[in-house]
C-alpha positions as CSV (number, residue, x, y, z in Angstrom):
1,X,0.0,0.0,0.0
2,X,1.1,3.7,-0.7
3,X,0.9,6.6,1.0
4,X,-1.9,9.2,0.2
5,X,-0.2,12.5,1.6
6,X,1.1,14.4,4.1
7,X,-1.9,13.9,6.4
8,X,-1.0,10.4,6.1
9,X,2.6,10.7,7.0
10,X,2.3,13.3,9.9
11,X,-0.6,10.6,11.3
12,X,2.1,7.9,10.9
13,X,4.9,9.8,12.3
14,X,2.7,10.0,15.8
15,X,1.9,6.7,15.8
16,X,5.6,5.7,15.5
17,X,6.8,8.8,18.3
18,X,4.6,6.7,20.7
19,X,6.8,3.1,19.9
20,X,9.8,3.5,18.3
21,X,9.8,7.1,17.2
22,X,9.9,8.9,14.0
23,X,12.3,11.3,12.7
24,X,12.6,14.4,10.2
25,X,15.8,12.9,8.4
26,X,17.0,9.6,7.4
27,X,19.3,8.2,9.8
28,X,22.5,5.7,9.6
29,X,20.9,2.4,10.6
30,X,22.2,0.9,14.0
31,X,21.0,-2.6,15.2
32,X,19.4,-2.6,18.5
33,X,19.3,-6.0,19.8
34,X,16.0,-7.1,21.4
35,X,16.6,-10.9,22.7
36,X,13.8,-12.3,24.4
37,X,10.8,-10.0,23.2
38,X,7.6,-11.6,21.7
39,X,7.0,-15.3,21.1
40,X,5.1,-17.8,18.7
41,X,2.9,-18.3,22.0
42,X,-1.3,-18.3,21.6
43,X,-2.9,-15.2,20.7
44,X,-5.1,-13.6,22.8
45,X,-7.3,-12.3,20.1
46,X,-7.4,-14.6,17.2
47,X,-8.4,-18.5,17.3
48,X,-7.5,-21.0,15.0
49,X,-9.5,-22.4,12.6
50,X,-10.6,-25.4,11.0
51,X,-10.5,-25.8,7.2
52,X,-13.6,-27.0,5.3
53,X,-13.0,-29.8,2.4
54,X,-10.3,-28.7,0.0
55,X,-10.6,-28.0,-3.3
56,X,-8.6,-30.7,-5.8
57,X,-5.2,-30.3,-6.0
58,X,-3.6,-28.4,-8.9
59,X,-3.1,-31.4,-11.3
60,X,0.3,-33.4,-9.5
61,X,1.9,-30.9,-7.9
62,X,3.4,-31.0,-4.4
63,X,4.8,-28.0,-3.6
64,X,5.9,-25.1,-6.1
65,X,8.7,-23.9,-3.4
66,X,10.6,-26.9,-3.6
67,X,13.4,-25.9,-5.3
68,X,13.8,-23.2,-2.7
69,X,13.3,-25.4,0.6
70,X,16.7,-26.3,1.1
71,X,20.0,-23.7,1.5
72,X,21.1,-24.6,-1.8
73,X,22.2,-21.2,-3.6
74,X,22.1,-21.7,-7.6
75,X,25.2,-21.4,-9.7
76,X,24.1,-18.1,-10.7
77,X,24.2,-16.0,-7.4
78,X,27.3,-19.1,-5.8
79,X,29.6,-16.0,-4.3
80,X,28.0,-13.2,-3.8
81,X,27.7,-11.9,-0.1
82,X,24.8,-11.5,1.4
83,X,22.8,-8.5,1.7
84,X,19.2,-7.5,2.9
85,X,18.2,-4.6,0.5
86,X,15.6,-2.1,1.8
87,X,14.0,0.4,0.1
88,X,12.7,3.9,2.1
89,X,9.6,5.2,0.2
90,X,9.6,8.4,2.0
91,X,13.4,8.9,1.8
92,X,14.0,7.8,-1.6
93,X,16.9,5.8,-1.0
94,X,18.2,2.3,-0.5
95,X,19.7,0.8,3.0
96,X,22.2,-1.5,2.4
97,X,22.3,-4.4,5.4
98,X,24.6,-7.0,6.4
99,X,23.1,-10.0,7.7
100,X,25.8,-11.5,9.5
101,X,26.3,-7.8,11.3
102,X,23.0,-6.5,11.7
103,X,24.3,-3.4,10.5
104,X,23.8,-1.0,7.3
105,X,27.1,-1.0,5.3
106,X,25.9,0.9,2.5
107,X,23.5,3.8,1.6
108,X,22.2,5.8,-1.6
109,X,19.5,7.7,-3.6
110,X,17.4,5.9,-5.9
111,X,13.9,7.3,-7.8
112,X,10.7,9.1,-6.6
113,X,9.0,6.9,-3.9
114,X,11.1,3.2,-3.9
115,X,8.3,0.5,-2.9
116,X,10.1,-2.3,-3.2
117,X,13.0,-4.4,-4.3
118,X,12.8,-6.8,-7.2
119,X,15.6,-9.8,-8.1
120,X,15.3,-10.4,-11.6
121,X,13.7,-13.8,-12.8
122,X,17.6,-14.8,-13.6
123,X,18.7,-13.3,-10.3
124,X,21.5,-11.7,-12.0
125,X,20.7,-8.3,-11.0
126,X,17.7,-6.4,-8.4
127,X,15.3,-3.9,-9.4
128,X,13.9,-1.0,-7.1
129,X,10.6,-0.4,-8.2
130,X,10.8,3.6,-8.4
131,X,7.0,4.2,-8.1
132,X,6.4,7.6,-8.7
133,X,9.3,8.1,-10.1
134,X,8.6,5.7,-13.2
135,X,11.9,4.0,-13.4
136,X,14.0,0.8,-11.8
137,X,17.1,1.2,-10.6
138,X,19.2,-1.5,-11.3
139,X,21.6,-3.0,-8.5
140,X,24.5,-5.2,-9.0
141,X,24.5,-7.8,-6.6
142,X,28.2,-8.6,-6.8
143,X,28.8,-4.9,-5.6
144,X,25.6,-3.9,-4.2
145,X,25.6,-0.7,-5.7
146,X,23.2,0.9,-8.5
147,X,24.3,0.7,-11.9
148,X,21.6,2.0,-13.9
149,X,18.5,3.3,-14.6
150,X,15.2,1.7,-16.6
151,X,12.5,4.3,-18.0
152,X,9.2,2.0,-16.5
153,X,5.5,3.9,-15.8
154,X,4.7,3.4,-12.4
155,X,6.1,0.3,-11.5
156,X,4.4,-0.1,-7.4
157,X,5.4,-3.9,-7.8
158,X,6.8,-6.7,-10.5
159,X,6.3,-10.2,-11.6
160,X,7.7,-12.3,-13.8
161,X,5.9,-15.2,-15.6
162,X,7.5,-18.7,-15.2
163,X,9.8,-18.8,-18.2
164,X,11.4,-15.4,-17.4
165,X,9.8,-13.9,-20.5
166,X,7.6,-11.1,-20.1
167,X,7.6,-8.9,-16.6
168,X,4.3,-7.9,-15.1
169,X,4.7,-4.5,-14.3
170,X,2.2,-3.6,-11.8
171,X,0.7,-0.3,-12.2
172,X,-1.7,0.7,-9.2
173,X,-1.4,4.7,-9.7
174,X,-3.0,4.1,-13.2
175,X,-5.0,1.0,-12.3
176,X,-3.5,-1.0,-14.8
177,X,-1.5,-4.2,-15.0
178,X,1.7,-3.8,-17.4
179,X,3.3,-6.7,-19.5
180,X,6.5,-5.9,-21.0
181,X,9.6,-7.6,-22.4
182,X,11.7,-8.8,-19.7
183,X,14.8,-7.8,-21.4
184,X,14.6,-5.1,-23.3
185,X,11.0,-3.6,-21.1
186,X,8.8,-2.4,-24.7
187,X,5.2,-2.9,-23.7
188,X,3.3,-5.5,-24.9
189,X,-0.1,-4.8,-23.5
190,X,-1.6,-2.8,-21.0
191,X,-4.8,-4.4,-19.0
192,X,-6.7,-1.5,-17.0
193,X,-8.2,-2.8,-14.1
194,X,-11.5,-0.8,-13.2
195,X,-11.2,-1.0,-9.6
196,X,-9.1,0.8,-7.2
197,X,-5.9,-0.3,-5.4
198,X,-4.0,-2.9,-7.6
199,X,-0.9,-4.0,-5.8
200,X,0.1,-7.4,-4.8
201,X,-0.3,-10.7,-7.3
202,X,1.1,-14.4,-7.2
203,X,1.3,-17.0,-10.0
204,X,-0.3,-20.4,-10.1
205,X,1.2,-23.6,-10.2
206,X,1.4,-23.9,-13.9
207,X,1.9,-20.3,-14.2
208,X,-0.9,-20.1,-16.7
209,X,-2.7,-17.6,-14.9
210,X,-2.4,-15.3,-11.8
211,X,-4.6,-13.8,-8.4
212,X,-4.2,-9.6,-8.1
213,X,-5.5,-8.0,-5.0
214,X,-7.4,-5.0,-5.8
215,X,-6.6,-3.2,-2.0
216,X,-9.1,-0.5,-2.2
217,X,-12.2,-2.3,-3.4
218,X,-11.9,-5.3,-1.6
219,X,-11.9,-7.7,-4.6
220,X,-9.3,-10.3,-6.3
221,X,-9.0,-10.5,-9.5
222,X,-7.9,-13.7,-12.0
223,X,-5.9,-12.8,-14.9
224,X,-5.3,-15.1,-17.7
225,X,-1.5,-15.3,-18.8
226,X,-2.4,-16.4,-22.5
227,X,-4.8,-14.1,-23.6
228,X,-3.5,-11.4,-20.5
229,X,-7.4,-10.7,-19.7
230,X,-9.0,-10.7,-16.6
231,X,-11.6,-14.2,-16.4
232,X,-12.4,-13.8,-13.0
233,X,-13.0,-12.4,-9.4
234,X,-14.0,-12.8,-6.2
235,X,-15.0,-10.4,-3.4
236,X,-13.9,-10.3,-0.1
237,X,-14.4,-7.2,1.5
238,X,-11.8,-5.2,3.3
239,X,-8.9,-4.5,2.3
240,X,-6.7,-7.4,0.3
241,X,-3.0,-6.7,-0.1
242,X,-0.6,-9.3,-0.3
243,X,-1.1,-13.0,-2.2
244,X,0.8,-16.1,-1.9
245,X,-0.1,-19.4,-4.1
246,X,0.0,-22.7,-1.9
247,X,2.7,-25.1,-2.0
248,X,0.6,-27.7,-3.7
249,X,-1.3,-24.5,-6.0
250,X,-5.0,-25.9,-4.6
251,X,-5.4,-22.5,-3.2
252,X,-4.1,-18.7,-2.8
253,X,-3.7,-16.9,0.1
254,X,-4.8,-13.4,0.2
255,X,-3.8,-11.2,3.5
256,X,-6.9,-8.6,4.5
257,X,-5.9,-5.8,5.7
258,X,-9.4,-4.6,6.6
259,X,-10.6,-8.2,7.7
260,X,-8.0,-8.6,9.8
261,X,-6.5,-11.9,9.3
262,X,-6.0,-13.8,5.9
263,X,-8.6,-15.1,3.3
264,X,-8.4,-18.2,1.2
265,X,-9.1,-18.3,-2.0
266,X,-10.2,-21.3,-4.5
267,X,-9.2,-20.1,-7.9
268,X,-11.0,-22.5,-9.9
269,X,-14.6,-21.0,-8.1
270,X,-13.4,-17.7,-7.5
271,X,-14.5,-18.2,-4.1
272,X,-13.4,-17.7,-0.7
273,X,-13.9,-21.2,1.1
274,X,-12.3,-19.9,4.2
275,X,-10.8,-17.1,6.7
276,X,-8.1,-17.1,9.2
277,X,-8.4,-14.5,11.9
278,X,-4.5,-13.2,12.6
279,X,-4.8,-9.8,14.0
280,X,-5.2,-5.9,13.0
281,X,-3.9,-4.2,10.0
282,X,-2.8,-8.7,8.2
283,X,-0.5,-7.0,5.4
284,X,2.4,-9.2,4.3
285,X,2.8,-12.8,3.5
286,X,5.7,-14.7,3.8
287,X,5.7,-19.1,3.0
288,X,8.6,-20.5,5.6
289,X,11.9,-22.2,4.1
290,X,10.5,-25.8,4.2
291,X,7.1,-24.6,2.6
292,X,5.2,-26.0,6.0
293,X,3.8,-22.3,7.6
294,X,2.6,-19.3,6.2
295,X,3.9,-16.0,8.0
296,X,1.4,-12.9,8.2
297,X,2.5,-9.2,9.4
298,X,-0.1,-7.5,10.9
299,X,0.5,-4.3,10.3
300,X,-1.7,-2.2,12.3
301,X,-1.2,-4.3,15.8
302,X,3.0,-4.6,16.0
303,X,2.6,-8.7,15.8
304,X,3.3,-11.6,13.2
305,X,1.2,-14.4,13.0
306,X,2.6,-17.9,11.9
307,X,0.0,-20.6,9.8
308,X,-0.1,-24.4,9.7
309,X,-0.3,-24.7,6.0
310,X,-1.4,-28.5,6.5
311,X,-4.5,-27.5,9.0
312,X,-4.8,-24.0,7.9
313,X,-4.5,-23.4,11.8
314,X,-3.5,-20.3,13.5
315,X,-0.1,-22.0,15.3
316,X,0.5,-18.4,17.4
317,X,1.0,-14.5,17.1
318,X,4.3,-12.8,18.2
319,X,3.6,-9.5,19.4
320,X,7.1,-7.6,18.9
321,X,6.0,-4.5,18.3
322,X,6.7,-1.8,15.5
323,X,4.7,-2.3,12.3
324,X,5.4,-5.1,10.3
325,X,5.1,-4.9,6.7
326,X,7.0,-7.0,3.7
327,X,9.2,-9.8,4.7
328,X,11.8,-12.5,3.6
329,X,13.2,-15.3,5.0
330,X,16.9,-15.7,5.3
331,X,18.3,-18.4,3.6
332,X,18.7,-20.9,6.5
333,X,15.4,-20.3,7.3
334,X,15.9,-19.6,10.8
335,X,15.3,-15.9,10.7
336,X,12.2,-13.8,9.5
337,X,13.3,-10.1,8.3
338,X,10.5,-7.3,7.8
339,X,10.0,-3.8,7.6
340,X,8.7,-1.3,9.9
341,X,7.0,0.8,7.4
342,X,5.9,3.9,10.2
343,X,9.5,3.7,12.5
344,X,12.3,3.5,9.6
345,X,13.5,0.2,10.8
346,X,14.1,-3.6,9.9
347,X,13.2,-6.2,12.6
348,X,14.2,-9.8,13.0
349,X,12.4,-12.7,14.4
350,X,13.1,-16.4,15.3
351,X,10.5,-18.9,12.9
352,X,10.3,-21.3,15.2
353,X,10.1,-19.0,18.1
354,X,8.8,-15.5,17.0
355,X,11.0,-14.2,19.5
356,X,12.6,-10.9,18.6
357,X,16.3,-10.6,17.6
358,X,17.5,-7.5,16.3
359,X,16.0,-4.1,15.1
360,X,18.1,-2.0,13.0
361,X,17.7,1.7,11.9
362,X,16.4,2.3,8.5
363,X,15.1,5.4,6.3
364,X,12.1,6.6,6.9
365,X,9.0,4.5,4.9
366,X,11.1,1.6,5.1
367,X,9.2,-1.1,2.6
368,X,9.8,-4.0,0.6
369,X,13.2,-4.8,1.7
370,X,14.9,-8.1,-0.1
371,X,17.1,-10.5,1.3
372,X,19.5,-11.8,-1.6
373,X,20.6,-14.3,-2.7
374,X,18.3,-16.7,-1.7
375,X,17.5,-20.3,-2.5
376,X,15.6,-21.5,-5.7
377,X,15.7,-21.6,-9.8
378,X,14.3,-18.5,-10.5
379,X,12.4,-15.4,-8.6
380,X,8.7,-15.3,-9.5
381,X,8.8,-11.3,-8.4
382,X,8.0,-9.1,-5.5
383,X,10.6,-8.7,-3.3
384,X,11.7,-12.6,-3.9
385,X,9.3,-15.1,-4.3
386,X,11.3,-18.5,-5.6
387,X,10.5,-21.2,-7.2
């Protein structure tokens, strides 16, 4: 989700002055450690849930993240040091963050309002998606430094479809979904979307076709790959934001911002065949390094919930504070990373746990940061989604 104005930011600046404060100026980013805070423990305001009868699987897969599940780097990215990436939408720049460290190493401008941070479907490069400032700036993961500079109308988010082809640009100021060549960016088609708030998408199984949330009028819609129309939607209410594919591609999970937990989607109906309550502001989703749990930020509370993807069971919430937002997980899988988008800082969490590690100073709107290089053939888009 953007921000709207001013209003929106002096609103959010209060909100962070009573936790972890909010300042005029972007600030060198300092880890804070936090050992101890939080937990995986039961939630005192969500319950778990049980699933109804699942819809069939899609066709014989098993899990779609496979490739990813083990700490197995490809050939391509084999030597490049690790890095978390974060970009600051209100700052305009990108923090630079050593994993090992907890500690920003690096720090520099990029375009007009930086959402979030893209590997390319190779994983040979990353892409800052420059919203409002219509461009990506590209990043050289061997160096970590920008390199250059891709003309691209307001691209909020990016996609890439399975064979690394075309790139879905996704372009919620002007309500419209993008496809473009992947290598050299000319447009292909545009698709207007008629309903407010276009932001987060995931692919199916096949890849033949993908889920968008439309944030602001509570719907999600179903986009054919092959024709690159929309076939489909369902509605349910609130606000949808982010959407995750399950491992076995039966279902999509779509996080509800205004629902507060997470709804679940069949995409052969369209339907919503159930909701799982996680806690105030659900924004982000995140599937865990061995594909078993699903990881939701809510946003508006300072928690993160954690999913049984087998039960579709709330397992626990972690209440750590801050106002979690987009996440990765580190390659090991041991450690969940997410932004504080309203107190300009990174946190870390314990998966099995939830308790609290670190929290390192960022710039201010920090977003959709990416951890690279991660396990996996290829990076379906977002801020790392691997396959």
């Amino acid at each position: 989700m953007r921000s709207r104005s001013s209003a929106v930011l002096v609103v959010a600046c209060f909100v962070a002055l009573l936790g972890a404060g909010c300042s005029a100026t972007s600030k060198r980013a300092a880890t804070v450690p936090r050992r101890g805070s939080g937990g995986f423990g039961a939630s005192p305001t969500t319950t778990a849930v049980t699933p109804p009868d699942r819809p069939t699987s899609a066709g014989s897969v098993t899990n779609v993240y496979a490739a990813a599940e083990q700490d197995v780097l490809s050939p391509v990215v084999q030597g490049i040091s690790a890095r978390v990436y974060v970009p600051n939408t209100v700052a305009n720049t990108v923090d630079v963050i050593d994993p090992r460290t907890f500690t920003v190493i690096d720090h520099y401008p990029v375009g007009r309002v930086p959402h979030h941070i893209t590997p390319s479907w190779d994983m040979k490069r990353l892409y800052v998606d420059n919203t409002e400032g219509d461009s990506l700036t590209v990043i050289d993961p061997h160096t970590g430094r920008p390199e250059g500079t891709i003309p691209v109308t307001d691209p909020y988010n990016l996609y890439f479809t399975l064979d690394g082809k075309t790139a879905i640009v996704v372009a919620e100021r002007h309500r419209r979904i993008d496809f473009r060549n992947a290598e050299t960016w000319q447009l292909i088609k545009s698709l207007p979307v008629p309903w407010p708030g276009v932001d987060h998408l995931d692919l199916s199984a096949d890849g033949s076709y993908f889920l968008v949330s439309t944030e602001y009028s509570g719907q999600v819609v179903k986009v054919d790959l092959a024709s690159m129309e929309m076939t489909g939607r369902a509605i349910v209410g609130g606000l949808p934001v982010d959407v995750k594919v399950a491992p076995d591609g039966s279902v999509f999970y779509v996080a509800n911002q205004g629902r507060l937990g997470v709804s679940v989607i069949d995409p052969n109906t369209m339907q919503e065949v159930q909701f799982i309550p996680t806690g105030r502001g659900a924004h982000g989703l995140q599937i865990s390094r061995d594909a078993k749990a699903l990881f939701v930020t809510n946003r508006a509370e300072g928690s993160v919930s954690k999913i049984d993807l087998a039960t579709r069971t709330l397992i626990g919430t972690s209440h750590i504070g801050g106002s979690p937002d987009m996440m990765q997980v580190s390659p090991d899988g041991s450690e969940l990373w997410f932004s504080n988008r309203n107190q300009a800082s990174v946190s870390v969490i314990d998966t099995r746990s939830g308790v609290l590690l670190h929290v390192i100073k960022a710039g201010r709107g920090a977003h959709g940061l990416a951890y690279f290089p991660q396990p996996g053939r290829f990076n379906v888009g977002h801020n790392g989604v691997y396959r």
